[in-house]
Every structure is written in structure tokens, then in C-alpha cells.
The first five atom37 places (N, CA, C, CB, O) and aatype in JSON, in Angstrom:
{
  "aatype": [20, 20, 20, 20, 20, 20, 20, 20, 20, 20, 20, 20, 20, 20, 20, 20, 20, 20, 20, 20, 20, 20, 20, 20, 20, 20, 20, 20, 20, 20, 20, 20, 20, 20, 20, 20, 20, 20, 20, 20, 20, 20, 20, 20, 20, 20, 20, 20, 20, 20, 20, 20, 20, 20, 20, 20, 20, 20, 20, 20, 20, 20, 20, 20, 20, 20, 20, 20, 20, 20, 20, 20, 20, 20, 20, 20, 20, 20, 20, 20, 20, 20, 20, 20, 20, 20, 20, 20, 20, 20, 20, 20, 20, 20, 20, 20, 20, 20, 20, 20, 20, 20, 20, 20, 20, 20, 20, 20, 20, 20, 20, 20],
  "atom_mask": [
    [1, 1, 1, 1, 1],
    [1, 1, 1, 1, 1],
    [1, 1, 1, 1, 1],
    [1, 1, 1, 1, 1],
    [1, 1, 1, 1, 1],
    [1, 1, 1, 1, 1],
    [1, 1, 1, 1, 1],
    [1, 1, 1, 1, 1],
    [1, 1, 1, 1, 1],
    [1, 1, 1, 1, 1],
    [1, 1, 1, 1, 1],
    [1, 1, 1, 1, 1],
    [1, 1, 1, 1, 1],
    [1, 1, 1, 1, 1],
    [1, 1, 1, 1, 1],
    [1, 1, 1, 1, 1],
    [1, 1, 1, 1, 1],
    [1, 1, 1, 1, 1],
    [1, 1, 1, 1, 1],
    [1, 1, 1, 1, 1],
    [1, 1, 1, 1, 1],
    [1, 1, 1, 1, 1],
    [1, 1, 1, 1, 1],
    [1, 1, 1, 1, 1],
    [1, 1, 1, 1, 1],
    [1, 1, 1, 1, 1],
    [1, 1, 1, 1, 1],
    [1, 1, 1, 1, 1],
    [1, 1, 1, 1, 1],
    [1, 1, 1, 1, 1],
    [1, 1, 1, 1, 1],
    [1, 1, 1, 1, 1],
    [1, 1, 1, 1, 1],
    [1, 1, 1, 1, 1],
    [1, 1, 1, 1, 1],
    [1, 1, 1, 1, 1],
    [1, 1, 1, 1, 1],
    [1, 1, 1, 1, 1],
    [1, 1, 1, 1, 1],
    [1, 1, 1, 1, 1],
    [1, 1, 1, 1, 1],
    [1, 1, 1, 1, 1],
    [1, 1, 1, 1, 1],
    [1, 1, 1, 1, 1],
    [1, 1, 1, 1, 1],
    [1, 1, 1, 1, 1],
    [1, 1, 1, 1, 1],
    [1, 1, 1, 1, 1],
    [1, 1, 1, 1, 1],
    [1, 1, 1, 1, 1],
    [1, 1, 1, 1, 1],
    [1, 1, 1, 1, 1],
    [1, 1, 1, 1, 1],
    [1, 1, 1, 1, 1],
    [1, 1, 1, 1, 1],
    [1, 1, 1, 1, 1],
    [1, 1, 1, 1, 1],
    [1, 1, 1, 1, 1],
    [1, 1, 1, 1, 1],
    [1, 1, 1, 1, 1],
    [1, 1, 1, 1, 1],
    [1, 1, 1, 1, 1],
    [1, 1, 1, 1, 1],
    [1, 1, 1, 1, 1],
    [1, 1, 1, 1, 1],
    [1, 1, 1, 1, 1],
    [1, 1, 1, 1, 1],
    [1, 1, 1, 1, 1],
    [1, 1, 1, 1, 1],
    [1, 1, 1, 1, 1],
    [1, 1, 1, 1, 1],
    [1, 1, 1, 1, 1],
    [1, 1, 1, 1, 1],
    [1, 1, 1, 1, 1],
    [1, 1, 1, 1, 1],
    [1, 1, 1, 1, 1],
    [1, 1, 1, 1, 1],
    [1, 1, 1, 1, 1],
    [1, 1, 1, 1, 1],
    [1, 1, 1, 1, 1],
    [1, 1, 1, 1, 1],
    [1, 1, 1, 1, 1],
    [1, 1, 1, 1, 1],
    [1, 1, 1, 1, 1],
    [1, 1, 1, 1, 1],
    [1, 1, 1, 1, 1],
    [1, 1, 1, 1, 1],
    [1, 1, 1, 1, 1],
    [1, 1, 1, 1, 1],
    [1, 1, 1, 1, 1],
    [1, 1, 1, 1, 1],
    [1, 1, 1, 1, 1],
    [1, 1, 1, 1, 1],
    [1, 1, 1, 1, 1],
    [1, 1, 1, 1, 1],
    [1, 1, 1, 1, 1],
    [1, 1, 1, 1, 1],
    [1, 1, 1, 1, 1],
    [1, 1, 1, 1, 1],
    [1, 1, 1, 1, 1],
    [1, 1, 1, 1, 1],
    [1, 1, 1, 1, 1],
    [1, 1, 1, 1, 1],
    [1, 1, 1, 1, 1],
    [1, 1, 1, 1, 1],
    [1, 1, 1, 1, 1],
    [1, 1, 1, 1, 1],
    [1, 1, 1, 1, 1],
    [1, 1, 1, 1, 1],
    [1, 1, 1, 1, 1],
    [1, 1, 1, 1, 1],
    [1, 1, 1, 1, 1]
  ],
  "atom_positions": [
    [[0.84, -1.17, 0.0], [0.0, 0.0, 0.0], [0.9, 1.24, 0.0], [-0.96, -0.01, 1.22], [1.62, 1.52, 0.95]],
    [[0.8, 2.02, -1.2], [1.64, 3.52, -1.18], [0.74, 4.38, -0.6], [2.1, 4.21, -2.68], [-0.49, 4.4, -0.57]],
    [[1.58, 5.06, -0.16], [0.55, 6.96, 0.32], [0.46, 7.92, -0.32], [0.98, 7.92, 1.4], [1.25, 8.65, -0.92]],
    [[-0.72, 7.87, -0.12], [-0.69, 9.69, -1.16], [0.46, 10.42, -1.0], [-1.9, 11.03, -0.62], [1.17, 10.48, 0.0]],
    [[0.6, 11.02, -2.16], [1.91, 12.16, -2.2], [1.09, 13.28, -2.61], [3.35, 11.87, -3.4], [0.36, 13.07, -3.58]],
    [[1.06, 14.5, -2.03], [0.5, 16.07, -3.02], [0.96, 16.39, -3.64], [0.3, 17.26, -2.72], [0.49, 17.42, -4.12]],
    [[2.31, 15.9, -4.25], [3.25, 16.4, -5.1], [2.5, 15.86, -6.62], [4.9, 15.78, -4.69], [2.32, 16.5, -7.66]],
    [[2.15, 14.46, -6.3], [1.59, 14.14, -7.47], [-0.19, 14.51, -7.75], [1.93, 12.65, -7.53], [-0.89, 14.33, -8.75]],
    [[-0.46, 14.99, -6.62], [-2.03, 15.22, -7.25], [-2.26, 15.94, -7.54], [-3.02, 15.14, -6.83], [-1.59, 16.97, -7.53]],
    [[-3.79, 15.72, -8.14], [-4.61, 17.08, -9.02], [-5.49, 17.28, -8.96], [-4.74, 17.25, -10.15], [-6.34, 16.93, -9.78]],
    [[-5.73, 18.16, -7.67], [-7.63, 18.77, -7.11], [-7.88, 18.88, -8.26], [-8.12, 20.4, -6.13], [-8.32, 17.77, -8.53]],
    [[-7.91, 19.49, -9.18], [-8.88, 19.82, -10.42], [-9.35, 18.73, -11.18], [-8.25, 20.69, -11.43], [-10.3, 18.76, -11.95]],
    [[-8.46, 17.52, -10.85], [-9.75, 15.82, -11.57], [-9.87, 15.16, -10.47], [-9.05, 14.34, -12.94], [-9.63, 13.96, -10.41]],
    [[-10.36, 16.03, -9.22], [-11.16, 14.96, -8.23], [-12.78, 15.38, -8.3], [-10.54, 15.09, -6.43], [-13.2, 16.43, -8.8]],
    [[-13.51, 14.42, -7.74], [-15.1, 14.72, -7.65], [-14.95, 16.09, -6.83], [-16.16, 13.39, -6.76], [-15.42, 17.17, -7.2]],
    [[-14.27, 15.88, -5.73], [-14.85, 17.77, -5.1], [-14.23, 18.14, -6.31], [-14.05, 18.83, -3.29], [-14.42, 17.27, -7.16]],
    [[-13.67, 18.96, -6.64], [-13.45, 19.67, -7.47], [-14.75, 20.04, -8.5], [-12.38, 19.11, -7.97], [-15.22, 21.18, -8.41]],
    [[-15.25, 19.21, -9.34], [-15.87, 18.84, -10.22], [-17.45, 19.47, -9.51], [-15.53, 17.23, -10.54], [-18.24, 20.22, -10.09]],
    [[-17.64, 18.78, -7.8], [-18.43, 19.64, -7.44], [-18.88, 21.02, -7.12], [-18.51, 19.34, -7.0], [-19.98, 21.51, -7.34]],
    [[-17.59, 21.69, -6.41], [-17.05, 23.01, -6.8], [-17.41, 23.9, -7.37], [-16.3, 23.0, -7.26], [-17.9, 24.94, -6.94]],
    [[-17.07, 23.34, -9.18], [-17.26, 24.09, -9.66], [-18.39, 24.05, -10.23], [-16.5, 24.29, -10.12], [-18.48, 24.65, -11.31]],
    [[-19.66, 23.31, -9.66], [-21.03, 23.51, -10.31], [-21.71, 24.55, -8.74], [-22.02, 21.55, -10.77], [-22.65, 25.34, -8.9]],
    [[-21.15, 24.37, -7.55], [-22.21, 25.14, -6.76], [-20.97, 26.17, -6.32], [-23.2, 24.17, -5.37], [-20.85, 26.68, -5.2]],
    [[-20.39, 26.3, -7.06], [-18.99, 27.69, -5.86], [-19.76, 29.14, -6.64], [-16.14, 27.6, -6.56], [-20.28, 29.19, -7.76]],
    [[-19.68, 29.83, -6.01], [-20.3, 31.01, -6.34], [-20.87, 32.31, -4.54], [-21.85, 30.21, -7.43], [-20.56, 32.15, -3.36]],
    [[-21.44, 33.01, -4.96], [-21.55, 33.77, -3.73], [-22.86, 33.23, -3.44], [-21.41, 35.41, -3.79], [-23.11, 32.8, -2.32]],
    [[-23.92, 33.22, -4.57], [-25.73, 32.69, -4.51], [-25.68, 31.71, -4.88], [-26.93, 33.3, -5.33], [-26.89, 31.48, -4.81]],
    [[-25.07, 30.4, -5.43], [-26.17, 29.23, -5.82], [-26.14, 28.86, -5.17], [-26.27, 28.36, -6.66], [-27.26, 28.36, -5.25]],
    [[-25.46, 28.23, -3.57], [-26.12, 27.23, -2.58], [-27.36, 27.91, -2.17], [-25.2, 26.83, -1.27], [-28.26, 27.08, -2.14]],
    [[-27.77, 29.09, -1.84], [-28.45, 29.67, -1.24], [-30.01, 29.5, -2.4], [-27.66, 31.09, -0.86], [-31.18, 29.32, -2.05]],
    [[-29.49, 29.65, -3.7], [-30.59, 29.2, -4.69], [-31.29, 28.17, -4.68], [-30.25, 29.09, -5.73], [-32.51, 28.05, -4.8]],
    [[-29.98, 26.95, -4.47], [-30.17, 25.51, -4.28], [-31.43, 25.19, -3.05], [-28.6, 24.86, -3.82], [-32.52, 24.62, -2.95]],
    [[-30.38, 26.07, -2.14], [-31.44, 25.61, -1.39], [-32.77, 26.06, -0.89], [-31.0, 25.39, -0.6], [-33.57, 25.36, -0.26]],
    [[-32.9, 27.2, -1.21], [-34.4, 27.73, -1.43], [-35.21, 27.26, -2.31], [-34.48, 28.95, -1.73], [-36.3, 27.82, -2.29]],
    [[-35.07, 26.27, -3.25], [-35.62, 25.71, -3.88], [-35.56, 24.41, -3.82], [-35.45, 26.1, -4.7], [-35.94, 23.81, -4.83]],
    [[-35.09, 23.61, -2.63], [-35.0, 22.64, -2.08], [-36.27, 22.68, -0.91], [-33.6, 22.54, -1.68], [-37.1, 21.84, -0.57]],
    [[-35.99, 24.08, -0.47], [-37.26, 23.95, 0.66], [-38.05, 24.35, -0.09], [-37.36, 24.73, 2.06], [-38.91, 23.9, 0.67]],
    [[-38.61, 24.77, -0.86], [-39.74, 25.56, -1.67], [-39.96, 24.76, -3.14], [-39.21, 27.31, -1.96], [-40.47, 25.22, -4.17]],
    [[-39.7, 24.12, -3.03], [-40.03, 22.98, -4.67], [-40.15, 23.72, -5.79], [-41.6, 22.04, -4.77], [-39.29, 23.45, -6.63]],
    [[-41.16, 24.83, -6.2], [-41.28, 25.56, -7.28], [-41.12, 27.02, -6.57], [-42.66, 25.24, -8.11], [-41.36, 27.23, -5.38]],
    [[-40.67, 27.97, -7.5], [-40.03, 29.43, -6.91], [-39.86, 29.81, -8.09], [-38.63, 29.55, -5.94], [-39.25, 29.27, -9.01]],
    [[-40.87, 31.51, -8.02], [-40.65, 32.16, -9.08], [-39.8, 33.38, -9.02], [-41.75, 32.41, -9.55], [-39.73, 33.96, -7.94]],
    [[-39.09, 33.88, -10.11], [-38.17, 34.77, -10.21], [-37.98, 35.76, -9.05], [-38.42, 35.37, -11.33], [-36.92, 35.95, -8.44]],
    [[-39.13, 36.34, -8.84], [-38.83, 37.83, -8.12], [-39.14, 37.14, -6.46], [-40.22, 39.47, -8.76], [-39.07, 37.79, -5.42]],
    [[-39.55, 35.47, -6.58], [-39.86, 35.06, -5.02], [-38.06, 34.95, -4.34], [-40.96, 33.13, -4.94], [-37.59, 35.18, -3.23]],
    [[-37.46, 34.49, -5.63], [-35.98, 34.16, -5.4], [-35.46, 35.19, -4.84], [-35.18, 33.84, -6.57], [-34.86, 35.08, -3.77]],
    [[-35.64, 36.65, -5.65], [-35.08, 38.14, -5.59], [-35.35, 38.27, -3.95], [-36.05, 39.46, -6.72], [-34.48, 38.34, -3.07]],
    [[-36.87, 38.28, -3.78], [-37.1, 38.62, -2.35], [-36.51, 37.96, -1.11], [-38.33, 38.53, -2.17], [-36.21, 38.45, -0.03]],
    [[-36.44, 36.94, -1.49], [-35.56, 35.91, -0.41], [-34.25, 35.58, -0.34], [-35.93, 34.72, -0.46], [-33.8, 34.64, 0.32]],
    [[-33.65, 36.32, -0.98], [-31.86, 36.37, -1.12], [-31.69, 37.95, -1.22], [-31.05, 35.45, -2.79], [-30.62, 38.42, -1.61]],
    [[-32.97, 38.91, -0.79], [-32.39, 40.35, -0.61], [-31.5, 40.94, -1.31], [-31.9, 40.51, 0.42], [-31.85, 41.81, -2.11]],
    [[-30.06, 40.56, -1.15], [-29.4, 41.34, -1.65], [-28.58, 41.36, -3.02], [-28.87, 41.5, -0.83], [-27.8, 42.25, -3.37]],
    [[-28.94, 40.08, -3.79], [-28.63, 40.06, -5.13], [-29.3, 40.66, -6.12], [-28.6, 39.02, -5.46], [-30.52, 40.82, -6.2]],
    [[-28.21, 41.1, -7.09], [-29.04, 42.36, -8.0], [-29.99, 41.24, -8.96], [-27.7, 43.65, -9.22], [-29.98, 40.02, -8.82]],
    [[-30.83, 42.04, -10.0], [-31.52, 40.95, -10.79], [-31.0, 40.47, -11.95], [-32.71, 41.31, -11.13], [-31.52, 39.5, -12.48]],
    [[-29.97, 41.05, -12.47], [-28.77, 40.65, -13.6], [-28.13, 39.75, -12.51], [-27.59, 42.09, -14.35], [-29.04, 38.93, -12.4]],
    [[-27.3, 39.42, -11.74], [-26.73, 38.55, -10.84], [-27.57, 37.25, -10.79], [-26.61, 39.21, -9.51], [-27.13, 36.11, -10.96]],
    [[-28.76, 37.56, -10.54], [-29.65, 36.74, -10.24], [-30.04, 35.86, -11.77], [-30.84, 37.61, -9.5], [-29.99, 34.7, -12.16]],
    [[-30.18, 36.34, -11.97], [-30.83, 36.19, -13.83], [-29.2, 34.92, -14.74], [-30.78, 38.9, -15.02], [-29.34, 33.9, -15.41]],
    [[-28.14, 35.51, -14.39], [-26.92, 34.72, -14.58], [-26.56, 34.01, -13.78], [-25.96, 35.26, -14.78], [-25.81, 33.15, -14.25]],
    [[-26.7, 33.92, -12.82], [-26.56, 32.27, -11.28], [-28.08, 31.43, -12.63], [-27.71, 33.02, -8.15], [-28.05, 30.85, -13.71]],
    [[-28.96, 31.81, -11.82], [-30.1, 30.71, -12.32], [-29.6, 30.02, -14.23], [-32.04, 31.89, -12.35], [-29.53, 28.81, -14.44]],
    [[-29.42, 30.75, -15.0], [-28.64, 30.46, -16.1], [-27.39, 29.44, -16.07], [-28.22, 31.66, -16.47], [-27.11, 28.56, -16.88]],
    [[-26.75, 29.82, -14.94], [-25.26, 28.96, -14.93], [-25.96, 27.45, -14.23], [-23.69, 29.91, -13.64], [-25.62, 26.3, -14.53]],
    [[-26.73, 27.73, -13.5], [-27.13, 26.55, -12.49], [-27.98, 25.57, -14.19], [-28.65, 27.31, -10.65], [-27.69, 24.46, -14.62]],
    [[-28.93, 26.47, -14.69], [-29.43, 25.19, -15.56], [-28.74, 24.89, -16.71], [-30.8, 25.31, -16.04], [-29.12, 23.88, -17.3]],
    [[-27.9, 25.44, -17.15], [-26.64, 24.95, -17.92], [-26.12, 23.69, -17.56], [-25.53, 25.85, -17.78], [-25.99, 22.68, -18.25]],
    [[-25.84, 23.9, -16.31], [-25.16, 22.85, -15.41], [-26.39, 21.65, -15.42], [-24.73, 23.54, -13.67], [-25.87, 20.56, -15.19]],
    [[-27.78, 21.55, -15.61], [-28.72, 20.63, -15.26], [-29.27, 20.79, -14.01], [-28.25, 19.44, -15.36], [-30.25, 20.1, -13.72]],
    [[-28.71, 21.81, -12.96], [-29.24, 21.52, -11.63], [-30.46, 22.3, -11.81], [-28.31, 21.94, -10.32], [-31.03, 22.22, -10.72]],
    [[-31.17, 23.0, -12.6], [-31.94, 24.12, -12.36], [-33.33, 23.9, -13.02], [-31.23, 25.36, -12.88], [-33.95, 24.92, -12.73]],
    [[-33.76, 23.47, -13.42], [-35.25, 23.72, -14.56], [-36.33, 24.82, -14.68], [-36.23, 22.66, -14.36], [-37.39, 24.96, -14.07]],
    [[-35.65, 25.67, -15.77], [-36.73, 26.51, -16.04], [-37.79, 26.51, -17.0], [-36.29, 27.43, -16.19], [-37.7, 26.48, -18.22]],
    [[-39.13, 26.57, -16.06], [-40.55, 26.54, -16.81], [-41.07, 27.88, -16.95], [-41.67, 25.7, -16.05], [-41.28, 28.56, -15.95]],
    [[-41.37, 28.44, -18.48], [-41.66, 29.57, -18.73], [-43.35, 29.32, -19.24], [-40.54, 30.18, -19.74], [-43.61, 28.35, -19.95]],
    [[-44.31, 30.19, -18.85], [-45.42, 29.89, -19.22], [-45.55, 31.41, -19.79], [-46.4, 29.25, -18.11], [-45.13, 32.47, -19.31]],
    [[-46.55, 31.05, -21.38], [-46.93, 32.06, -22.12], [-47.91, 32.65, -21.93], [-46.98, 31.85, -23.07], [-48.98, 32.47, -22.52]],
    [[-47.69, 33.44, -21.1], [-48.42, 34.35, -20.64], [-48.21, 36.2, -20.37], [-48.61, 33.7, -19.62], [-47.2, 36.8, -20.75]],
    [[-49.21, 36.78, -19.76], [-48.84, 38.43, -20.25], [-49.25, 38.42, -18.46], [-50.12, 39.65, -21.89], [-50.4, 38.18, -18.09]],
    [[-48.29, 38.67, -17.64], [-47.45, 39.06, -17.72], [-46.96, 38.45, -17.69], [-47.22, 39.66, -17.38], [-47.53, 37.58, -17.03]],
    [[-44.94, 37.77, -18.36], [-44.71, 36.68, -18.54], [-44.8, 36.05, -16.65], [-43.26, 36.64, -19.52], [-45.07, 36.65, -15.61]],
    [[-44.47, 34.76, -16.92], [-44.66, 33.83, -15.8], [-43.26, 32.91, -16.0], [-46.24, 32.9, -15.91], [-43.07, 32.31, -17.06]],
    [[-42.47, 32.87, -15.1], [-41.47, 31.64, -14.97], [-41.1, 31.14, -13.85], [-40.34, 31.83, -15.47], [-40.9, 32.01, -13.0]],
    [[-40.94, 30.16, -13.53], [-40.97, 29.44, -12.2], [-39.49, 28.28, -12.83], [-42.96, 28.53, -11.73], [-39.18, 27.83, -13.93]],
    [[-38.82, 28.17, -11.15], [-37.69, 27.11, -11.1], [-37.78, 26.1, -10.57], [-36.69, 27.4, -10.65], [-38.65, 26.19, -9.7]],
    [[-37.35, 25.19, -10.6], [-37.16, 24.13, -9.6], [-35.69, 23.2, -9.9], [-38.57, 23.14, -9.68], [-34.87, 23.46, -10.78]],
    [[-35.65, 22.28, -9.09], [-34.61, 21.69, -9.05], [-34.57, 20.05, -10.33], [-34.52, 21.45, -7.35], [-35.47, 19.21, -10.37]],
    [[-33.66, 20.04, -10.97], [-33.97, 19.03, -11.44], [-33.83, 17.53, -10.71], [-33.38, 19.18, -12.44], [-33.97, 17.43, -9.49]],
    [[-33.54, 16.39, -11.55], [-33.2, 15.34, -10.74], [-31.9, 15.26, -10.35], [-33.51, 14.24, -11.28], [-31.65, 14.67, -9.3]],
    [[-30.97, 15.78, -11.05], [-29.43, 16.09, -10.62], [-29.18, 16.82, -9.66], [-28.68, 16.66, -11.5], [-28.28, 16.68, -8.84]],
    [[-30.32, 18.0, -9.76], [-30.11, 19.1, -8.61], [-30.68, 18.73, -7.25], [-30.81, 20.47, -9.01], [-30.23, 19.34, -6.28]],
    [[-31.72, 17.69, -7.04], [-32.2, 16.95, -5.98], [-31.18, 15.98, -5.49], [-33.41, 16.3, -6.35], [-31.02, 15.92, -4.27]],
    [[-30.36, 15.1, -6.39], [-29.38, 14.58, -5.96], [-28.16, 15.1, -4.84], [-29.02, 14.34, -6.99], [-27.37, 14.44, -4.16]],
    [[-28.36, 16.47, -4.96], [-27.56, 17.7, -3.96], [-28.32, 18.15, -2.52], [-27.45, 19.26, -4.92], [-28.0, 18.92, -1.61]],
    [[-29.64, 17.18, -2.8], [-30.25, 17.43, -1.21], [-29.77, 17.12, -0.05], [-31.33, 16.89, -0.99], [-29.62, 17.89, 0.89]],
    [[-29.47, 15.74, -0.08], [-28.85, 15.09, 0.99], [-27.08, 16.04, 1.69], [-28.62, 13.37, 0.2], [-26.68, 16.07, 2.86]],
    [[-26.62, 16.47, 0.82], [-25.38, 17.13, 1.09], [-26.27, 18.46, 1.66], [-24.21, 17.35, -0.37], [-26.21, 18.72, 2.86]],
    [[-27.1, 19.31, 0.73], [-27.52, 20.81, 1.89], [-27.71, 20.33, 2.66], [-28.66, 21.86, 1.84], [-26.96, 20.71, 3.56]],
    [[-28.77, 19.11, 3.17], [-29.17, 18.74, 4.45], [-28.2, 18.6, 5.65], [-29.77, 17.59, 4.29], [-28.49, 18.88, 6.82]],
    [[-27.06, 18.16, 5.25], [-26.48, 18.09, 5.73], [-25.47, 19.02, 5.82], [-26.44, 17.31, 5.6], [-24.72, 18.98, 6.79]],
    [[-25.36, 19.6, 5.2], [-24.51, 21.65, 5.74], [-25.69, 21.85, 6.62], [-24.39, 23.52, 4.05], [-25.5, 21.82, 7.84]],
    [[-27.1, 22.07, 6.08], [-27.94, 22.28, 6.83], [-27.57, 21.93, 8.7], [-29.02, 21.5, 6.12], [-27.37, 22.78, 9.57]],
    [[-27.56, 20.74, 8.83], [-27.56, 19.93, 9.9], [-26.15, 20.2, 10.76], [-27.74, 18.44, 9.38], [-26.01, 20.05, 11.98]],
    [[-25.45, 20.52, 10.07], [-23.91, 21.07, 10.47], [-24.13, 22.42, 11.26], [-22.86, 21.42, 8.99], [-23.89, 22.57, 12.46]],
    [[-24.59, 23.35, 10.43], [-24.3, 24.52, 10.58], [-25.38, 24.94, 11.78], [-24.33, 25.26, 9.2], [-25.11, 25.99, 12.36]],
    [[-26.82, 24.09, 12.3], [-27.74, 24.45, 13.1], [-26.42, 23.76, 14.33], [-29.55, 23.76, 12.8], [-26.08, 24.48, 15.27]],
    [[-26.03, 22.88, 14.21], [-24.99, 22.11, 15.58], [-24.27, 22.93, 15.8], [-24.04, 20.79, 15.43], [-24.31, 23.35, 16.95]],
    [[-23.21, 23.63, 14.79], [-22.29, 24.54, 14.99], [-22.09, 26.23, 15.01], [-21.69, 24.12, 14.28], [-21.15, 27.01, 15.18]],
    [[-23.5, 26.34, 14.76], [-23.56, 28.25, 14.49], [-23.24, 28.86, 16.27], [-25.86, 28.98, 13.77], [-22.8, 29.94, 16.68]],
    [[-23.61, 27.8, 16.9], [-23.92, 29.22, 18.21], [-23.44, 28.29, 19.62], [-26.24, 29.91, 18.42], [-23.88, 28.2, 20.77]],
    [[-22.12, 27.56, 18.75], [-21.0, 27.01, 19.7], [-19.4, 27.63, 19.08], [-21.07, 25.08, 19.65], [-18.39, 27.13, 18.6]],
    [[-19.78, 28.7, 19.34], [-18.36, 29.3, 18.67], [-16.77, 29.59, 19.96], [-18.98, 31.18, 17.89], [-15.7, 30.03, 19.53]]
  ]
}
């Protein structure tokens, strides 16, 4: 049995990595997971509940996220338009991990 060496590895072809770079950002966990607790969420419900992201910011996270597959956007033709998000099946696959930041961070916020 050899030991890892860091000399020879390469964060950038491991799974974290790979995970990284689909949720690293300042808003998509926070997207993720508002739409983890909230199943369907429409545009300006997102805006209101993450306060302080502009709506171009907002408008390019949700874009990068369904690029990626985690995101599904349903646009209905309607006046005034209507679009609603949710998570896909890839992006549900990421529940069990918020749950568990989730579950972390209620144990550890206010044992500092």
C-alpha cells in the first residue's frame, strides 16, 4: 500500500473539485437551497428571499445553475410573462449534502 503524495495530485480531476465548480459562487447554494425547501419558486420570489442580489446577478446564477442541469426553467406564455424554477433530478441529488450543511451549521452556528 503507497501513500498519497500532493506532489503528485490534481484537485482539479477529483469529484470535489468537479463539485465546486457547479455550486462555488456567492448565490447558488443559497438558490439551491431555497428551492429545495420551496419545490417551485418564481423569479422575483428568489429576488425577495436572497435580498441582496441584484436581478442581472440573479438572472446569470439561475442560467449557470441550468446549464449545469441543476436548475429547470418553466416559462409559461403568458402576459405578464410567468417563470418558475425548480430543481432538477441532478439538482435533488444535492439534497442530501444541503441537508447536511444544513444539519452542520444548526450544531455549529452558536458554539463558537
Amino acid at each position: 500500500m503507497s501513500l498519497a503524495c500532493i506532489q503528485d495530485a490534481n484537485l482539479e480531476e477529483t469529484g470535489f473539485s468537479y463539485t465546486m465548480s457547479l455550486i462555488q459562487g456567492k448565490y447558488k447554494m443559497f438558490i439551491l437551497y431555497a428551492l429545495m425547501e420551496y419545490k417551485v419558486v418564481r423569479f422575483n420570489e428568489l429576488k425577495r428571499y436572497l435580498k441582496t442580489i441584484s436581478y442581472k446577478t440573479l438572472s446569470s446564477t439561475l442560467k449557470e445553475l441550468e446549464a449545469d442541469g441543476l436548475v429547470h426553467r418553466e416559462e409559461y406564455p403568458q402576459i405578464p410573462p410567468k417563470v418558475e424554477y425548480s430543481l432538477t433530478e441532478r439538482g435533488q441529488s444535492l439534497i442530501p449534502i444541503l441537508d447536511h450543511m444544513c444539519e452542520w451549521g444548526e450544531k455549529h452556528r452558536l458554539k463558537k
